[in-house]
C-alpha positions in Angstrom: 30.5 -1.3 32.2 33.7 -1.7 30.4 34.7 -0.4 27.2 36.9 -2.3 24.9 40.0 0.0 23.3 42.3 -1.0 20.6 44.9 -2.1 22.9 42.3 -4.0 25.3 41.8 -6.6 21.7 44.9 -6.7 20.7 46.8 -6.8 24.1 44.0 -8.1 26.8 46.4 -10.0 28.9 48.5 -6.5 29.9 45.8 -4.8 30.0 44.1 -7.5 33.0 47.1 -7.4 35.3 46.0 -3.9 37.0 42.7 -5.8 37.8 41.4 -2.0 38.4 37.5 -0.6 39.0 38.1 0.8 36.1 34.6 0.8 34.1 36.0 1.6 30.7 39.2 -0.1 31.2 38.7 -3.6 29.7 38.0 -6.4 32.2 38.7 -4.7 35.2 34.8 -4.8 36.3 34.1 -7.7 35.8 36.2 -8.6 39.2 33.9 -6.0 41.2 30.8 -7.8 39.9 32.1 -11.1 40.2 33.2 -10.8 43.7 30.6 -8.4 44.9 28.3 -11.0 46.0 24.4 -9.8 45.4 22.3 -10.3 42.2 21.1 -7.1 40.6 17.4 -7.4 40.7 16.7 -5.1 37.7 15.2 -5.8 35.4 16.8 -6.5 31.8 16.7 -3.0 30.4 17.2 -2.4 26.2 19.4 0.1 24.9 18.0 3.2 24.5 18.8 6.7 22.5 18.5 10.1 24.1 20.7 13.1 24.5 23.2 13.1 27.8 22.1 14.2 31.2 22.4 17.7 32.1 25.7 17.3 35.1 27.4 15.8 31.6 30.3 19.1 30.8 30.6 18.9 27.1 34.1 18.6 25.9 35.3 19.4 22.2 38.6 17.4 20.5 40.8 19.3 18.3 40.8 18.1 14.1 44.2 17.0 13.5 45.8 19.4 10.8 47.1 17.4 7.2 51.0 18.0 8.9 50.5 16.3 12.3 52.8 14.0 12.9 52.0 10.2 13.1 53.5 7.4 13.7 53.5 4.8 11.1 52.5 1.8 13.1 49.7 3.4 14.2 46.2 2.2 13.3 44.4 5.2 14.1 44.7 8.6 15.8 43.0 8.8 19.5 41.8 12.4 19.4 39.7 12.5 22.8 39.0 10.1 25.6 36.5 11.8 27.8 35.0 10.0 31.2 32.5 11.3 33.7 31.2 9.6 36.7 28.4 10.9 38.7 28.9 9.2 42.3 25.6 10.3 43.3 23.1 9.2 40.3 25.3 6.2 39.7 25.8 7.1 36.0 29.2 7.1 33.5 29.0 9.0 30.7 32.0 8.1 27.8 32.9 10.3 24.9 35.2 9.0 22.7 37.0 10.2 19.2 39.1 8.7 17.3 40.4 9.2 13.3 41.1 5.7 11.6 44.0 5.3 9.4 44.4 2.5 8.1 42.0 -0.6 6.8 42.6 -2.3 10.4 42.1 1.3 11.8 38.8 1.3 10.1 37.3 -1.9 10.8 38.5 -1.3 14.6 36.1 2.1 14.4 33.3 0.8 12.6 32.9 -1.5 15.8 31.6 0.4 18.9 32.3 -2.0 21.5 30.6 -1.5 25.4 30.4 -4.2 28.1 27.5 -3.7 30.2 25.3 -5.7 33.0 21.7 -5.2 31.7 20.2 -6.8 34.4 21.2 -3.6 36.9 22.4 -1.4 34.0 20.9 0.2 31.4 22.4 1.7 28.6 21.7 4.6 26.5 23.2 6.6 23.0 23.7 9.7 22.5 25.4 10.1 18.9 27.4 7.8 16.6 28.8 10.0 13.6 31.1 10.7 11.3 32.8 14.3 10.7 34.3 14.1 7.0 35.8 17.1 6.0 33.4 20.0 6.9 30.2 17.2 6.9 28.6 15.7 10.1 26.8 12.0 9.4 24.6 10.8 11.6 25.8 7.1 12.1 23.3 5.8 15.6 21.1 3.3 13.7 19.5 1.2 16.4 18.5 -1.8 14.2 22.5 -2.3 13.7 22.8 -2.7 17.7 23.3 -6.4 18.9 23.8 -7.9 22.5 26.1 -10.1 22.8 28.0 -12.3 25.5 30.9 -10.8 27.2 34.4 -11.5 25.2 36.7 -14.4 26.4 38.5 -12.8 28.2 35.6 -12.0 30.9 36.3 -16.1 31.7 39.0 -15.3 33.5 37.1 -13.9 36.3 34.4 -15.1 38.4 30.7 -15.0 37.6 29.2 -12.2 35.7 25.9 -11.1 33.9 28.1 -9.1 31.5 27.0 -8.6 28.1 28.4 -6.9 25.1 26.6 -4.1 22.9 28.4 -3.6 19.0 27.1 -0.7 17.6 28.1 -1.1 13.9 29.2 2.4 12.4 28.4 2.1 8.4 30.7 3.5 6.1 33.5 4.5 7.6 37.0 5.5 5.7 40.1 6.2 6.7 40.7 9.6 7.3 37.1 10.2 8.8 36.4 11.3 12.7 34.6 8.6 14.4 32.7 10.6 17.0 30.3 8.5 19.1 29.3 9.2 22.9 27.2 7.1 25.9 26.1 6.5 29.2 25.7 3.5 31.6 23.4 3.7 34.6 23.1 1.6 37.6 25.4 -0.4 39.1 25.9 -3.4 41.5 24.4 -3.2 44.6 26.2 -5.4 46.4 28.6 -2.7 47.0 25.7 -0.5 48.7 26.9 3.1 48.8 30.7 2.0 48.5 32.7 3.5 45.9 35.7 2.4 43.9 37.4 3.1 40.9 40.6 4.4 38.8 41.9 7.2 36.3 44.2 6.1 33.8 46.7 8.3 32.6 48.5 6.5 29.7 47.6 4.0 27.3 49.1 1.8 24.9 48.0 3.9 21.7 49.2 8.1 22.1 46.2 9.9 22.7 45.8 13.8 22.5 43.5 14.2 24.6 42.5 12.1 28.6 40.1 13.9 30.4 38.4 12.0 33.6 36.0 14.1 35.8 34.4 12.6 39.0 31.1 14.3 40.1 31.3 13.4 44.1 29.0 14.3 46.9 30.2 17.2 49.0 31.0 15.9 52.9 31.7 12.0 51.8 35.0 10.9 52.6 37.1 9.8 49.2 40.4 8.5 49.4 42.9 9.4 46.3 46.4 8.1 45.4 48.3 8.4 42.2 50.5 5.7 40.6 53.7 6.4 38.9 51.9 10.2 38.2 52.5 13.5 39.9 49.7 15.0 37.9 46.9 16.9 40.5 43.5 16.9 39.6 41.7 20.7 39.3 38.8 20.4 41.8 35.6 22.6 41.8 33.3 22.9 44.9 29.5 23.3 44.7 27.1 23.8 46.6 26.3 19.6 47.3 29.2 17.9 45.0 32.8 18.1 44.1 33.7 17.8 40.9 37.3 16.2 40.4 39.3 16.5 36.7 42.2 15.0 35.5 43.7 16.1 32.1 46.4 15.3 30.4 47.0 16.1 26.7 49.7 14.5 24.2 49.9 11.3 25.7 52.5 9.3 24.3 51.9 5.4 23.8 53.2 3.0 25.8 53.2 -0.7 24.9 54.5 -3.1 27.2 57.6 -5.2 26.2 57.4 -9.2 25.3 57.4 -11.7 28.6 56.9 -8.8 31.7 55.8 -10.1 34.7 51.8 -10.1 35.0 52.6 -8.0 38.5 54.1 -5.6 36.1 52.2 -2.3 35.5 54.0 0.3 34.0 51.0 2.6 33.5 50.3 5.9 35.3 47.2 5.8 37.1 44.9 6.9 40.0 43.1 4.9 42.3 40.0 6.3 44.1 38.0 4.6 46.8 35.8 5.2 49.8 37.1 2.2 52.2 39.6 3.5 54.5 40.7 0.3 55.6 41.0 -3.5 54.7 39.2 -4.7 57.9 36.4 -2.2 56.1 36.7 -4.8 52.6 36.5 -7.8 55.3 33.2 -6.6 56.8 31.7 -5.8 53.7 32.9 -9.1 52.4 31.4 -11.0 55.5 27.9 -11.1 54.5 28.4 -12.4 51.7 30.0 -15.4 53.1 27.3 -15.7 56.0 24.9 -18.8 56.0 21.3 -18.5 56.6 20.4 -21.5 57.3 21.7 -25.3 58.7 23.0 -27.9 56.4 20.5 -29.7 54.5 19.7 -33.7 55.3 22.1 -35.0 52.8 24.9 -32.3 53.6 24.6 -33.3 57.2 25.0 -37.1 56.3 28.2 -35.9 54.6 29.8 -34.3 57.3 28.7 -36.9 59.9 30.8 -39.4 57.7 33.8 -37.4 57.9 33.1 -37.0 61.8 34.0 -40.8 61.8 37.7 -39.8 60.9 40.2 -40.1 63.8 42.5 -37.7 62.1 41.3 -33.9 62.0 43.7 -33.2 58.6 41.8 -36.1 56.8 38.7 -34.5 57.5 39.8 -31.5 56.1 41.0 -33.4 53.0 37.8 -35.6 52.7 36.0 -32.2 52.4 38.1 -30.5 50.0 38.3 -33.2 47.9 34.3 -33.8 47.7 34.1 -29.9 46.8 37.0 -30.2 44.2 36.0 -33.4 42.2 31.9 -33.8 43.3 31.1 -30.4 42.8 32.0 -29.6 38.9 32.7 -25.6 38.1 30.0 -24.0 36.4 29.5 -22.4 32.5 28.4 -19.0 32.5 24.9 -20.7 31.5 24.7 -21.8 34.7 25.2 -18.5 37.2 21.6 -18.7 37.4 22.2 -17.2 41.1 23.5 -14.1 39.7 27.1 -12.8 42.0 25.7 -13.7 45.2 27.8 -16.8 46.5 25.1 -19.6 46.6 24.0 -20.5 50.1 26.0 -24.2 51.0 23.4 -27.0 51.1 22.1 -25.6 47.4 25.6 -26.0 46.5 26.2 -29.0 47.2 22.5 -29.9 46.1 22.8 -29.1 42.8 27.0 -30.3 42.7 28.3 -26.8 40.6 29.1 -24.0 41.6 31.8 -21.1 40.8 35.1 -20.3 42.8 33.1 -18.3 45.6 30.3 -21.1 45.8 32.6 -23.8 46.2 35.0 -21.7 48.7 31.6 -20.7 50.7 30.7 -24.8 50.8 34.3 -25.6 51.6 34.2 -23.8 54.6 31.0 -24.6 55.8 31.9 -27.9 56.0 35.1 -27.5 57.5 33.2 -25.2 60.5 30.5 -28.2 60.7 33.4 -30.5 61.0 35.0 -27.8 64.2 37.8 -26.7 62.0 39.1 -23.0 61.6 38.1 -22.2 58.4 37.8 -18.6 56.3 37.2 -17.5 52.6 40.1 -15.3 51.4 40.1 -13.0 48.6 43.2 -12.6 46.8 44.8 -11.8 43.3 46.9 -14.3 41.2 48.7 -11.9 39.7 49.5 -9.0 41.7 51.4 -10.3 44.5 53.5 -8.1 46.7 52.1 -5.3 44.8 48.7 -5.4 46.5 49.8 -3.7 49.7 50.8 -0.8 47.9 47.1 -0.2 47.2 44.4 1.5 48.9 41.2 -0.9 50.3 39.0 -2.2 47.5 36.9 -5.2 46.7 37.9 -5.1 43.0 41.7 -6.1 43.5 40.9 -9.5 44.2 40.2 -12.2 41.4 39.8 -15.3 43.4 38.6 -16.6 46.6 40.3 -19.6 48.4 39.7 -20.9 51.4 42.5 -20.6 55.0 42.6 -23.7 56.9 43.8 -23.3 60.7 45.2 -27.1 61.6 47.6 -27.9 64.7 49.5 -24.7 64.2 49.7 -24.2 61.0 47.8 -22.8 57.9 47.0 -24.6 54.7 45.2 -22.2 51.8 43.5 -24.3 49.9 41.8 -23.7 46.4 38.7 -25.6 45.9 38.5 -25.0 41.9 41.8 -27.4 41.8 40.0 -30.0 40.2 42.7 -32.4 39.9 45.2 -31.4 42.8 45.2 -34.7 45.2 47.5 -36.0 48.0 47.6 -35.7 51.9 46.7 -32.4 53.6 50.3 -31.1 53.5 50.7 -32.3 50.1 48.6 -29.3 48.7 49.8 -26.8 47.0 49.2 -22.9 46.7 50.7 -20.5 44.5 52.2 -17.2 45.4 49.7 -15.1 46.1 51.6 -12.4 47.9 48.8 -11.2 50.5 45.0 -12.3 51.2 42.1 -10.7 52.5 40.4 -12.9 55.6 36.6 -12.7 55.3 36.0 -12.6 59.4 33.8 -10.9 61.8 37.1 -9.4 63.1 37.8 -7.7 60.0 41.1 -8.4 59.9 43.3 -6.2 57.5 45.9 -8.0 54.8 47.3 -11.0 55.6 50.6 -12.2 54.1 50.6 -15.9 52.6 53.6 -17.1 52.9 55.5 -19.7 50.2 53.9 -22.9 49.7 56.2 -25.5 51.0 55.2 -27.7 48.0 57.2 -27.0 44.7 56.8 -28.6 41.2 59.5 -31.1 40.5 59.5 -33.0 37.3 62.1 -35.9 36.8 62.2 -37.4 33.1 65.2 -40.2 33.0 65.7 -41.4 29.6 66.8 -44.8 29.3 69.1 -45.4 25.7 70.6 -48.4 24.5 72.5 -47.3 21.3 72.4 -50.0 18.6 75.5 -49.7 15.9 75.9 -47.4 12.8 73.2 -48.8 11.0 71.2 -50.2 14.0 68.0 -49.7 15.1 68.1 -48.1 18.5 65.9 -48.0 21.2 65.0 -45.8 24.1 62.5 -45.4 27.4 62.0 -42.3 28.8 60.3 -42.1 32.1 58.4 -39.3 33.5 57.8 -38.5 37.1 55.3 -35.5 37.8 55.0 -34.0 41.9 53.4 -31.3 43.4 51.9 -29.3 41.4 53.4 -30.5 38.1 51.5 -34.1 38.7 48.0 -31.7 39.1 49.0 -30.8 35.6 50.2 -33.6 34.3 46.7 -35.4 35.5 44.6 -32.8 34.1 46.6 -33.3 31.0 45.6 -36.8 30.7 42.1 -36.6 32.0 41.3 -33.7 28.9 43.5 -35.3 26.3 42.2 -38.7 24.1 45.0 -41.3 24.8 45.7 -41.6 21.1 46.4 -38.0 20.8 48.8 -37.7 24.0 50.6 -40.4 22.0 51.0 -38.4 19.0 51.7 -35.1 20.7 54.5 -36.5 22.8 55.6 -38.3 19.7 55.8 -34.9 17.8 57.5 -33.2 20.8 60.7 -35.8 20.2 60.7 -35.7 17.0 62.4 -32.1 17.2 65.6 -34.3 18.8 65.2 -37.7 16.7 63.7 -37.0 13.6 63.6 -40.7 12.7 61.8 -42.1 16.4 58.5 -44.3 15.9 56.6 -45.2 19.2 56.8 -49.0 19.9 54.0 -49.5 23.1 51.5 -47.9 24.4 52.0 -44.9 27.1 51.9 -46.3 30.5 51.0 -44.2 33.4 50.2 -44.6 37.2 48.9 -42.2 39.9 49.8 -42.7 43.1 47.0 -40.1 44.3 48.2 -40.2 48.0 51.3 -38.7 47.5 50.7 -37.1 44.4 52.9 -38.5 42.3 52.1 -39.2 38.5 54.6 -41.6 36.6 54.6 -42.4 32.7 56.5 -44.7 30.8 57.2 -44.5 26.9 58.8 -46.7 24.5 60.5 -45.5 21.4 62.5 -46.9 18.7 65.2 -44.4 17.2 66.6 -44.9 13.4 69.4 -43.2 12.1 70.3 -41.8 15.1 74.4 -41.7 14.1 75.0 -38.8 11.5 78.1 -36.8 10.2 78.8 -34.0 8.1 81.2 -34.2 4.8 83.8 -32.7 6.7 83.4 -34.6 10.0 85.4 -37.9 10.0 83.6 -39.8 13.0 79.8 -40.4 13.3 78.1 -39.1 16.3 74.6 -38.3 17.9 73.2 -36.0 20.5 71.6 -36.7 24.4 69.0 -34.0 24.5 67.6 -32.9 28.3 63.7 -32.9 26.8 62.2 -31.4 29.8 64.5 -28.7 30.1 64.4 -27.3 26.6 60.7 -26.9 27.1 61.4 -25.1 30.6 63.4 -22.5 29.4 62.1 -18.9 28.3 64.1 -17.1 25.9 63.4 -14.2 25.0 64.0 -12.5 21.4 66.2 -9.3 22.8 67.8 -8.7 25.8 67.9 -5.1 25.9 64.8 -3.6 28.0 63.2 -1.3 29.5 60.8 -3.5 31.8 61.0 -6.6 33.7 61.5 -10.0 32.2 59.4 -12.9 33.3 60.9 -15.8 34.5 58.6 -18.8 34.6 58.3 -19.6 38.3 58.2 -22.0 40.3 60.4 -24.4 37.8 62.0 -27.6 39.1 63.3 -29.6 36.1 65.6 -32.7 36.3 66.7 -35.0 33.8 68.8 -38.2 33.7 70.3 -40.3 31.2 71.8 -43.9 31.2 73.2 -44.4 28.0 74.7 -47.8 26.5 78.0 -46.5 25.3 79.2 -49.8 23.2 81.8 -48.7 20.7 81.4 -44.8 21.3 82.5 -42.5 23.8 81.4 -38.7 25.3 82.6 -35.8 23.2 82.0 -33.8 26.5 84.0 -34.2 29.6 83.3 -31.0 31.3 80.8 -30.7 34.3 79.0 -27.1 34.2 77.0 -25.4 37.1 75.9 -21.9 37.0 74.1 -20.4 39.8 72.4 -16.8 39.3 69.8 -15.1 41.2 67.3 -16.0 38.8 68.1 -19.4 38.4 70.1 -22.9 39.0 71.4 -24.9 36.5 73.8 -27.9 36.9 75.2 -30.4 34.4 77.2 -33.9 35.1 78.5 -36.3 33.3 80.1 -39.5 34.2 81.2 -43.2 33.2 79.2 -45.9 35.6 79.4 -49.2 35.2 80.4 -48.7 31.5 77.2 -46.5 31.0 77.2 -43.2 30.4 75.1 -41.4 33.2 74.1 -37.7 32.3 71.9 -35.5 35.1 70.8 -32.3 34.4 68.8 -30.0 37.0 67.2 -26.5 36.4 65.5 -24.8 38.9 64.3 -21.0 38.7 64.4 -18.6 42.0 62.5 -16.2 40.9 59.5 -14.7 38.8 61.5 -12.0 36.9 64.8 -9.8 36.2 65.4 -6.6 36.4 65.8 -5.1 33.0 69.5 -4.0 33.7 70.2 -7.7 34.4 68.8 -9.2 31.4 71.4 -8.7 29.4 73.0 -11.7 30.9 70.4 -13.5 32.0 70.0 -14.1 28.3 73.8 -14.8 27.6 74.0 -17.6 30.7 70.5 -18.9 29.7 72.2 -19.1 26.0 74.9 -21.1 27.6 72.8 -23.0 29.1 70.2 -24.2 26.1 73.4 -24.8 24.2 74.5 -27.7 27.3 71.3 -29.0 26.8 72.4 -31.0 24.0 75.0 -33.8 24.9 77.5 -35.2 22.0 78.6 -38.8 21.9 81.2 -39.9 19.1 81.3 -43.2 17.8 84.5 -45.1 17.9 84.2 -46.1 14.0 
């Protein structure tokens, strides 16, 4: 269960990167369900209305007085925020309050938003009200309940049953108390008798009151750690449970900053969990990824073909690539299975499957085939941060598959629809640290840097017709690594006619009077990954002046790069800034120079921890070659270093832009 807060809709992407087993944080399930493997066998329950169980504490909020202080910006006030888990029934109860203030502070609060799995879940109401003034409505109607599909942003996970129940709250003006409470029962089973989860202690929005209290059976090991928080939680023994609260009161907001890092989380918080170690994650983890039975008929063909290969890393490519372009990813529609990974041969049987499916055929294959092969779980965003956590299943976001070949390891992501080239051609991104799915039960495991980076080379050919002469240019592109997966899935989603008009559009910001003359030409040498396009532009009026310029001129602009490059509005922070990483950009220039010459004589290079940027410029041949390279080193800068990071990457957009003067 997840519950959607203010800051969840209007800031979902900060509010992903703790990927947390946080059930009322938004999205942070989802990754516990979608990794944990088994299909809740429930069945679909309806939401219900009755009053809370009887281990619920009830907890009162405090009526804001007319000369509270508030912030302007703020919506609403966030009175209470009240969350109680009993680890032995399996149950969350959720009390929430919270005064609008505004219109969008109303229609935010007449929406009661909770993301539940009815298939193992049920849900049930308590109260929905209103407290105006000195008068409590009654506001739980069930006829205005509605179950809905999870929000987008769920897509960024794996499978899921998750669906969304809106309770609409009628009437509701600003000023009012919004006053509505809950509980979701049941849970995944593929977890068993594990437990995971967190306790925020901040939000985005100030809130006066946080109270989280875990009801946990007495003898049962828990493990506890607290993030960026010093605050202790009161604890209560009884005669079978311990009860755990945390409290804090007068929580300030705390909104993240434009462009952090998505490893950045700035939040306090508490992680709780019941694994003691990461080889514990692996063997619960292994089962999942355990076949029961031998590769059908027409799997077995399969492999025998790629048995024929003399070359072991062909083998391993011939596989990946049948799971990455035969086997299509699968709609939401289509997790008929439920979160259990689907056994191989129906995999491949029914060609779709999801990001653990595929991984699970991938490596089934590649064992059939006598090649070292595991499933790894790992997080796309958290990186180096991960081994500062405690063992849990519900870090990880992804599975991808380690490939043990002549010494070396390849970790290979079957969803990469259109990544091609030789085994050593692949590439991986920075994951940080993986989880091996093995009967060892092996504990993290560092991935290191792929040895495959993006490099993108655009060379702009320009011969420069006179002062009132048509000119005309071709600009080349030339996509590798990673970039050339992009650029193919660019062209494989995107109509030719409207690639045309988009890169059209995109030069049009340096030439406003350019008019495409051919078609786009493109070829893929899929081998070696390499993706080259060719356009063909005519350029009018490209010489201009101003009144009070006596010669004509007209600007080289490094395309590529000026898309590259981040910059952010302010340079004074409090947080990281993200640096878009990996980034290799080059671009040349071989400009006819007939009866003009280059404005700008000076070379530039400026080399900075974050990044590398180089300028030339030269006279060859009586053409005027220009070569640019930028190339970033790392994902972000420290706030005190922004400051200039902004001021070189100033310097630099403004060397994008190279002046020639006409000899007129």
């Amino acid at each position: 269960m997840k519950l959607l807060r203010q800051g969840d809709c209007r800031f979902p992407l900060e509010m992903v990167r703790r990927f947390r087993c946080s059930r009322t944080c938004f999205a942070f399930l989802v990754t516990v369900l979608a990794l944990a493997g088994m299909a809740c066998r429930a069945a679909e329950a309806e939401p219900v209305v009755q009053p809370p169980s009887r281990w619920v504490t009830p907890r009162q909020f405090d009526r804001p007085s007319a000369n509270d202080p508030v912030d302007p910006s703020q919506d609403y006030r966030w009175l209470l925020s009240d969350r109680q888990i009993n680890a032995q029934n399996d149950e969350e109860f959720v009390h929430e309050v919270r005064q609008p203030l505004t219109l969008a502070g109303v229609q935010f609060a007449s929406h009661v938003l909770i993301n539940y799995d009815p298939t193992c879940q049920s849900l049930t109401f308590h109260w929905a009200r209103l407290w105006r003034g000195t008068n409590k409505l009654d506001r739980l109607d069930p006829s205005t309940l509605r179950i809905d599909e999870a929000g987008p942003d769920a897509k960024e996970w794996l499978f899921g049953s998750e669906r969304t129940a809106i309770l609409l709250v009628d009437d509701v003006r600003a000023g009012d108390i919004v006053d509505y409470a809950y509980t979701i029962e049941g849970r995944n089973p593929a977890l068993g008798a594990k437990f995971c989860d967190t306790v925020q202690l901040q939000f985005k929005e100030p809130v006066d009151r946080a109270v989280t209290r875990l009801v946990w059976p007495a003898g049962r090991r828990l493990y506890i750690t607290n993030h960026l928080t010093s605050i202790q939680p009161t604890i209560s023994r009884k005669t079978n449970v311990v009860e755990f609260t945390w409290e804090a009161r007068k929580l300030p907001g705390l909104g993240l900053e434009p462009l952090t890092p998505a490893w950045y989380d700035p939040y306090p918080w508490v992680q709780l969990t019941d694994f003691q170690r990461w080889s514990d994650v692996s063997r619960w983890a292994l089962r999942l990824f355990t076949t029961t039975n031998a590769p059908s008929p027409e799997l077995a063909r399969k492999i025998t073909q790629w048995q024929q290969l003399p070359d072991p890393a062909d083998r391993v490519t011939a596989a990946l690539s049948c799971v990455q372009e035969e086997i299509r990813s699968a709609g939401p529609e289509e997790d008929a299975a439920g979160y259990e990974p689907a056994q191989p041969s129906a995999v491949f049987a029914r060609r779709f499957g999801d990001g653990k499916d595929k991984s699970f055929l991938l490596v089934a294959m590649l064992r059939a085939l006598r090649i070292e092969a595991f499933p790894v779980l790992v997080n796309n965003h958290l990186g180096q941060e991960m081994a500062e956590l405690l063992p849990s299943p519900t870090l990880f976001n992804r599975v991808i598959v380690q490939v043990n070949l002549g010494g070396r390891s390849f970790w290979l992501d079957p969803t990469a629809a259109y990544q091609r080239g030789l085994l050593t051609m692949r590439y991986w991104p920075s994951y940080g640290w993986g989880l091996l799915v093995s009967p060892a039960g092996a504990g993290l495991t560092p991935i290191p840097r792929c040895p495959v980076q993006p490099l993108t080379t655009v060379t702009e050919y320009l011969n420069v017709g006179g002062l009132n002469i048509e000119s005309t240019a071709k600009i080349v592109t030339v996509a590798e690594g990673p970039d050339a997966d992009l650029l193919r899935q660019r062209l494989a989603i995107t109509p030719r006619e409207d690639l045309e008009r988009d890169n059209l559009n995109a030069m049009t910001k340096f030439y406003p009077f350019i008019r495409r003359t051919a078609p786009l030409l493109y070829s893929d040498d899929q081998q070696q990954n390499r993706i080259e396009t060719t356009e063909f532009y005519a350029v009018e009026k490209l010489w201009s002046r101003l009144p009070d310029e006596s010669n004509f001129h007209f600007r080289i602009y490094a395309v590529n790069m000026d898309r590259a490059l981040v910059n952010p509005a302010a340079s004074i922070r409090t947080m990281p800034l993200a640096v878009p990483y990996p980034v290799h950009q080059i671009f040349h220039a071989d400009v006819n120079v007939t009866s003009s010459m280059p404005a700008d004589s000076d070379n530039m290079t400026i080399d900075r921890p974050a990044y590398y940027f180089r300028r030339t410029a030269a006279i060859i041949g009586g053409n005027l070659v220009l070569n640019f390279e930028y190339r970033s080193w790392t994902d972000a800068v420290a706030p005190s270093a922004a400051p200039g990071y902004v001021r070189d990457l100033n310097s630099v957009a403004d060397a994008l832009a190279y002046t020639v003067i006409g000899l007129w």
